[in-house]
C-alpha positions in Angstrom: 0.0 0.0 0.0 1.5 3.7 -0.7 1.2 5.9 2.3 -0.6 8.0 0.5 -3.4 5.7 0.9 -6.5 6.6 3.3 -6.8 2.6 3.7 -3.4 2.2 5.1 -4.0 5.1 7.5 -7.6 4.1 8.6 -7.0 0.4 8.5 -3.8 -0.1 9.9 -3.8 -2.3 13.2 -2.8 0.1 15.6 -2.7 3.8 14.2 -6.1 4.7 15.7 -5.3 4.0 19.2 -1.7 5.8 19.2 -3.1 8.7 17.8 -6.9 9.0 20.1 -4.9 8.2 23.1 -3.8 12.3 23.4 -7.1 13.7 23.3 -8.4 12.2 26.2 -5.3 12.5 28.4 -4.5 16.2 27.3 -8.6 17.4 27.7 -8.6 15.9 30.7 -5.1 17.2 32.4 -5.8 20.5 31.3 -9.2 20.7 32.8 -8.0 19.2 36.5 -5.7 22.5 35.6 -8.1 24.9 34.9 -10.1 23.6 38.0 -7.6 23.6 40.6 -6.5 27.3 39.6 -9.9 28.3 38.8 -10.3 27.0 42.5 -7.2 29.0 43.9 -8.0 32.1 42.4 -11.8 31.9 42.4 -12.2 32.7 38.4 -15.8 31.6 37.5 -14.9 31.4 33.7 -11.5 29.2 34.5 -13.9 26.8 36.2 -16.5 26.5 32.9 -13.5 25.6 31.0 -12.4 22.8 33.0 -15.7 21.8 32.8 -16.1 21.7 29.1 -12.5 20.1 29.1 -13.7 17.7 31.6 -16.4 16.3 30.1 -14.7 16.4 26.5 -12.0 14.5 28.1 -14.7 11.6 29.2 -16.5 11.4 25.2 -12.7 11.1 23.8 -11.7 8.1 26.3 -14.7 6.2 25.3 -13.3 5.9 21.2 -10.1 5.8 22.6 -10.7 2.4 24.8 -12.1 1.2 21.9 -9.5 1.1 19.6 -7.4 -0.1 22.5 -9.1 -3.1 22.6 -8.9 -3.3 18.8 -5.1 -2.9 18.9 -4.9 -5.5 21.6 -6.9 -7.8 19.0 -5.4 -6.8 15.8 -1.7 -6.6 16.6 -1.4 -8.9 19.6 -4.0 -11.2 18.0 -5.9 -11.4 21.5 -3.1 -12.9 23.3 -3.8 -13.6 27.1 -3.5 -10.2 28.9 -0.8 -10.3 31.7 1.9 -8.4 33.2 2.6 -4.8 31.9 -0.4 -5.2 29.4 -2.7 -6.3 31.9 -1.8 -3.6 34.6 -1.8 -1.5 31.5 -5.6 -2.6 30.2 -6.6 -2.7 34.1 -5.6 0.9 34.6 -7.2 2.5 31.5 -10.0 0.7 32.2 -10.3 2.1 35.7 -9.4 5.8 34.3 -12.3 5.7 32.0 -14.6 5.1 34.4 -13.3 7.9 36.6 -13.1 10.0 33.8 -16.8 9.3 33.0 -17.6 9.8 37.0 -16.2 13.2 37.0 -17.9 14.4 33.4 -21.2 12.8 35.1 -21.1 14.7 38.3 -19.8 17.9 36.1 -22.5 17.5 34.0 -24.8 17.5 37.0 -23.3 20.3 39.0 -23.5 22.9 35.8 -25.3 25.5 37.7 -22.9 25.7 40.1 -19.9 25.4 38.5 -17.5 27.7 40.7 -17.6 25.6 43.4 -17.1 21.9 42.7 -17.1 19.6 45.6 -13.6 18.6 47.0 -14.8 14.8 46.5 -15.4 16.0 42.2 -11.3 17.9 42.9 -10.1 14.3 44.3 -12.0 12.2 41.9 -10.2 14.2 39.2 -7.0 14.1 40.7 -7.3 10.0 40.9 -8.1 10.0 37.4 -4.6 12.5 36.7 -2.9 10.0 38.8 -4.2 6.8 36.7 -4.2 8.4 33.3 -0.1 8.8 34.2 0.4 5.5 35.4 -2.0 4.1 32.2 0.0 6.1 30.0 4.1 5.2 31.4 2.8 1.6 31.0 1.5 2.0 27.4 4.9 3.8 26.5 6.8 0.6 28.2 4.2 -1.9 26.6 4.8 -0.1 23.2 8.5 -0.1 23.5 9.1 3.5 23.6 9.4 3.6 27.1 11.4 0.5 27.3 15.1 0.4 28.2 
């Protein structure tokens, strides 16, 4: 296939995943952000941003576990999980869900969206702390990381 070819791009066994994976992990770590200085410095506007970042970050994860999963069955052929990938799977698993917590309970609390609960500030500071630990194992399990 030339590389020129919108069929290798959109039909090549792992492209999709590489390239989602940002979206969700940079909408997300900018609006945990924007919410703990919208927090600090009590800017109503800095706090709809993380909101709308928040919440962006949570419809992005969804596509991007997706294509995790078809990565996992494409390239790996849907080999047994374990070690690095499973803790790998196990944690972006877990920050999806968090991340889908927090756009839930955003999405709940619009009205009053300068002053988010400090249970909402922890649940997004678990999700920061998975997303980093999901994504230093993806590097590792993708060899970029690996020494």
């Amino acid at each position: 296939m030339s590389p020129f070819d919108p069929r290798s791009v959109l039909f090549a066994k792992h492209a999709q995943h590489v390239v989602f994976v940002h979206f969700p992990v940079a909408l997300f770590l900018t609006g945990v952000a924007c919410d703990t200085v919208s927090r600090w410095a009590s800017r109503e506007k800095l706090a709809t941003v993380a909101r709308f970042n928040l919440i962006a970050a949570a419809f992005t994860a969804i596509p991007t576990a997706l294509t995790g999963a078809l990565a996992w069955q494409w390239q790996l052929e849907g080999q047994k999980l374990k070690g690095a990938l499973f803790l790998h799977v196990a944690l972006a698993i877990t920050a999806t869900v968090v991340m889908c917590i927090v756009a839930w309970l955003r999405l709940k609390k619009q009205k009053d969206a300068k002053h988010v609960s400090a249970y909402i500030l922890s649940l997004e500071y678990l999700g920061m702390a998975l997303i980093m630990l999901t994504a230093h194992l993806g590097g590792y399990v993708s060899g970029v990381n690996a020494s």
